[in-house]
N, C-alpha and C positions, 0 to 999 in steps of 0.2 A: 504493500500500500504506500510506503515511504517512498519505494525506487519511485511506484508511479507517479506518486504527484511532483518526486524531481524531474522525471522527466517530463511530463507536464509543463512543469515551470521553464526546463529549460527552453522547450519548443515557443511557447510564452514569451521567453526573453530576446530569441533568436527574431521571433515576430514582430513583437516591438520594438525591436533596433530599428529592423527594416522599416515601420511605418515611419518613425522617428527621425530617420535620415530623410526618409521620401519627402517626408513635412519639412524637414527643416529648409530643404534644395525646392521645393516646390512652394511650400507656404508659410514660409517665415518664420523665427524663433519661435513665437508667442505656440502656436497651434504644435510646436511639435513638443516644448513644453508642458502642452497639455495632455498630450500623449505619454509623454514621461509619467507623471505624476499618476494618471489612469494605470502603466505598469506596476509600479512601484506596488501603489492598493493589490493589487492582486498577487501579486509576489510574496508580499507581507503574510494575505492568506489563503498560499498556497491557492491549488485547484478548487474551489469553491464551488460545486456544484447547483448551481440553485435550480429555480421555473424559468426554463429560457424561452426568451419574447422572439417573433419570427423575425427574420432578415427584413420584412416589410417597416416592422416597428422599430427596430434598432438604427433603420436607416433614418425615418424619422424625425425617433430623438435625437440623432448625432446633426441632423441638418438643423433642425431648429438650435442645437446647443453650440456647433459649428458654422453656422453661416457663410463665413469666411472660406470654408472647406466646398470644391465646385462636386458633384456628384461621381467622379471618376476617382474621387478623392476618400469618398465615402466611400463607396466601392470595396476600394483599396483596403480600408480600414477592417470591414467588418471581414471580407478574406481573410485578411491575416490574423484577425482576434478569431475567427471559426477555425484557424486550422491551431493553432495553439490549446484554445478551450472553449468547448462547447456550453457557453453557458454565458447569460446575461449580466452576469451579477458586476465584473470588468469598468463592463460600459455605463452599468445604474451607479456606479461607483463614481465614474468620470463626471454624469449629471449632474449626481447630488452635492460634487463639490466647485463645480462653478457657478459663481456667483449670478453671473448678466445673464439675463434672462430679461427678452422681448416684450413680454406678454404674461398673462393672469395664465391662457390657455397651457402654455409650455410649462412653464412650472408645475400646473395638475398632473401635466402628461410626465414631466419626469419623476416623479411621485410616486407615480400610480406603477410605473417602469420601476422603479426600485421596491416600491410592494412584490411588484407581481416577480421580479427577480430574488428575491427574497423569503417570500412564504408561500404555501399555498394558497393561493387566494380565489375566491370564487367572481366576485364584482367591487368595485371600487368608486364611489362616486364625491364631486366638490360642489356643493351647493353653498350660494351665499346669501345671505339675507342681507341688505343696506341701512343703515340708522332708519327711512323713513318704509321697511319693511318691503319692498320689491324683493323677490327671488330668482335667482338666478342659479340653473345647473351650470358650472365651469366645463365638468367634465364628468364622462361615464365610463368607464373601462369593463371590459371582461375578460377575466384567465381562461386558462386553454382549460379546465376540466368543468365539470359536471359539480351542479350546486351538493353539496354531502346532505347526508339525512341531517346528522347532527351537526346542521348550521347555525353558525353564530353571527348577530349584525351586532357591529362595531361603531359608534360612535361616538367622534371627538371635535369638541369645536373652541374656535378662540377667534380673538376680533387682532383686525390690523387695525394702521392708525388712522384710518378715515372711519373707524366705528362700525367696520363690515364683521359682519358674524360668519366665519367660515368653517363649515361642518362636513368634518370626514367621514364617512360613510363606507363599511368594509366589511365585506362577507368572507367568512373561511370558515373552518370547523371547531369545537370543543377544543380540540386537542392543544391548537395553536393558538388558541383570543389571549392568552395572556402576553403571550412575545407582539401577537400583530398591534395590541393595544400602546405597548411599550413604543415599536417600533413605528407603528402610525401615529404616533405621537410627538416624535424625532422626524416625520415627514410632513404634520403639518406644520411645524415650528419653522423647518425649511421655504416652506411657500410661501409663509409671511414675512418671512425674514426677504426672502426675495419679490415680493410684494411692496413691503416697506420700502424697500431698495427703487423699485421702480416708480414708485410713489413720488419718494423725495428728488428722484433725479429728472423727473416730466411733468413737474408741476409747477406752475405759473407761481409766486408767493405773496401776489396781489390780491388774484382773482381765484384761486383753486382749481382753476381752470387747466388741464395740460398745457404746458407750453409749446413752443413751437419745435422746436427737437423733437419732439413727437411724433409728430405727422408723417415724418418719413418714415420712421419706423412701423406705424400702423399701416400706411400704403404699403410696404413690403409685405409684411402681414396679410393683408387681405387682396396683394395681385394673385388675379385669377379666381377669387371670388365667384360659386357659380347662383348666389341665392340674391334677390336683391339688395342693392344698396343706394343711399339716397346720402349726398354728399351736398352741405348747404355753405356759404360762404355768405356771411353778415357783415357789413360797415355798420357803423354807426352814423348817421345824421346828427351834424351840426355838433359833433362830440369836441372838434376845434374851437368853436364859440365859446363852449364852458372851460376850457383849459385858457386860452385868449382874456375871456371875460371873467370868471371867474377863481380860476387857479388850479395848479396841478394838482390839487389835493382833493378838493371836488370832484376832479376829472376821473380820480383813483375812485373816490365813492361813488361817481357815476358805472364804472366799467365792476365795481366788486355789486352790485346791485342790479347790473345784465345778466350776468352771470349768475347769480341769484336767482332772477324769474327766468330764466332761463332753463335751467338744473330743472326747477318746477314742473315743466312742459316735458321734457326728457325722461323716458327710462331709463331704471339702472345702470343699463349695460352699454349704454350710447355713451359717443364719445365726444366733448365739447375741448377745443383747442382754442387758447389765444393764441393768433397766425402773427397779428403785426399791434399795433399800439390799441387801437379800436376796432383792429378786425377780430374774426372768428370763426373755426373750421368748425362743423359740427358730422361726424359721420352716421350714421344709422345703419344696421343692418338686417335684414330679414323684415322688410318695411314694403305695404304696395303704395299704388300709386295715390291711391283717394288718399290714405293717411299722410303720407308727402306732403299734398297741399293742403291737409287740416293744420297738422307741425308746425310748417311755413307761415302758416294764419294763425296761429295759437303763439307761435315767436313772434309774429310783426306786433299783434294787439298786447302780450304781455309787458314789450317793450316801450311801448305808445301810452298804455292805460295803467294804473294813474299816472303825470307824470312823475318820470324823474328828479326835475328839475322845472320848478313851475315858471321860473322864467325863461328857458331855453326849452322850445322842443324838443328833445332826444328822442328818435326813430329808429328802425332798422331798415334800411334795404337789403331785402337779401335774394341772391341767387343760390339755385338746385339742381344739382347735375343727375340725374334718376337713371340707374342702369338693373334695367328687367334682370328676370329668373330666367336661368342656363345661358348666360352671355357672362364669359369672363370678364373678372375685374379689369378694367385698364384706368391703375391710379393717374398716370398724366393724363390722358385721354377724361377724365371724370374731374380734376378740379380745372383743366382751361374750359368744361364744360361748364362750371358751376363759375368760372369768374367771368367767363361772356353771359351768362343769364344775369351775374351781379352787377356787370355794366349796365346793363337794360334796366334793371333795377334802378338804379343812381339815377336814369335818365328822370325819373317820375317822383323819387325817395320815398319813404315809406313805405314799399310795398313788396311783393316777391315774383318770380318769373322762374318757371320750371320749366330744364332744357332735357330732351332724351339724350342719355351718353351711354350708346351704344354701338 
């Protein structure tokens, strides 16, 4: 058993030299660095055999946790971690210790990829409740076996710093709830922790609003998008005059108080961006058309009524760039959509103009 898992380890080490060198000549210190460090873990414990996730899911997680890595690269990687050791556990290893993470989505996913590499698990889910009680599933997973008779459901929750309540959710059997409890417990702490992380690095400090950094990241995120999405771009009206007239500080309680009845109009899971001083990206997704232009109308009136500012009009005109169901995302193709509907906007102020960007 000892020879085997040296040998094992040796084939392991021989493996990740190669990928190690490949990344370094191919993609730079950082990514082959991370390679290292993914050896090292599994070195440390030996041949670890756990529940291994398919070549479908490991590729996956390594894309969203690799980005930087183009898919021949990936490839590469999971080759040579399959012919060293057949087993996930490596790669949920590699996951759970890098920090940056995109997305709410990926971090469930690497989670659930470290559950499922890890114990027996039957189903795995991330549901979030928000302060003003919306819910939201992040994510759903299922293992490769058959629910046991003597199943056990798991749940663990805790709030990040915007007051979201996040509940673990985990099926496995008797045998293991006391380890899966332990260990789902060490995987929610990680999500938030990488939650918080995304929080404090994409967010506006005026308005709460995402900031502009953002947006690229979510447009990568959601190219190729096949469900609909409704991408709105807001100016403010006459937001110049109250900074002009009456001072920047104003102009700060004007824009933290859009943002405010704004959030209002929005579900959870929607995404509002400060783009520029008084601008603002708003994304939606899995949205049709009639709701579009209810949103578009429930944003122009929320912003309009009462005023803001009783001596300065403050307005929105806003443009909406609407892309149907099974018509991939094309993030540039979608906001020069929604900034030519917001030019048309500006022509009239006050009001909104919905363009097809498909």
């Amino acid at each position: 058993m000892r020879a085997g898992k040296l040998a094992g380890g040796l084939i392991l080490a021989t493996g990740s030299l190669t990928i190690t060198i490949y990344l370094f000549v191919a993609k730079g210190i950082m990514t082959g660095m991370l390679v290292i460090i993914a050896s090292v873990l599994a070195l440390l414990g030996g041949i670890v055999i756990g529940k291994s996730l398919t070549t479908n899911k490991i590729a996956s997680l390594l894309q969203e946790e690799l980005p930087e890595v183009n898919e021949d690269g990936i490839a590469h990687i999971i080759e040579r971690f399959k012919r060293g050791i057949d087993s996930a556990k490596p790669l949920a290893d590699l996951a759970m210790h890098l920090e940056e993470v995109v997305d709410k989505e990926t971090a469930a996913r690497v989670g659930a990829a470290y559950l499922l590499a890890t114990l027996p698990i039957f189903e795995i889910s991330l549901e979030v409740i928000s302060p003003r009680g919306d819910k939201e599933v992040i994510s759903t997973v299922w293992g490769d076996r058959e629910k046991p008779q003597n199943s056990r459901r798991i749940v663990i929750q805790k709030k990040d710093s915007e007051g979201n309540i996040l509940i673990l959710s985990i099926t496995t059997d008797e045998e293991h709830a006391r380890e899966t409890t332990e260990i789902g417990m060490k995987v929610l702490e990680m999500i938030i922790r990488r939650w918080n992380n995304l929080i404090k690095m994409y967010t506006d400090p005026l308005t709460g609003a995402r900031n502009r950094g953002y947006l690229p990241v979510l447009m990568r995120r959601l190219r190729g998008h096949k469900e609909s999405i409704a991408v709105f771009m807001i100016d403010l009206d006459h937001f110049k005059e109250v900074n002009d007239t009456l001072g920047h500080d104003e102009g700060d309680k004007v824009l933290v108080e859009v943002v405010r009845r704004i959030k209002k109009v929005l579900r959870s899971g929607d995404e509002i961006i400060r783009y520029g001083g008084d601008e603002f990206v708003i994304v939606i997704k899995d949205v049709g058309l009639r709701t579009t232009y209810t949103i578009a109308d429930r944003i122009k009136t929320s912003i309009a009524n009462p005023p803001i500012v009783e001596t300065i009009p403050v307005t929105a005109s806003i443009g909406v760039a609407y892309k149907m169901k099974n018509i991939p995302f094309d993030p540039e193709k979608a906001l020069k959509t929604a900034d030519e509907a917001l030019y048309k906007s500006k022509e009239r102020r006050n009001t909104y103009y919905v363009f097809e960007a498909s």
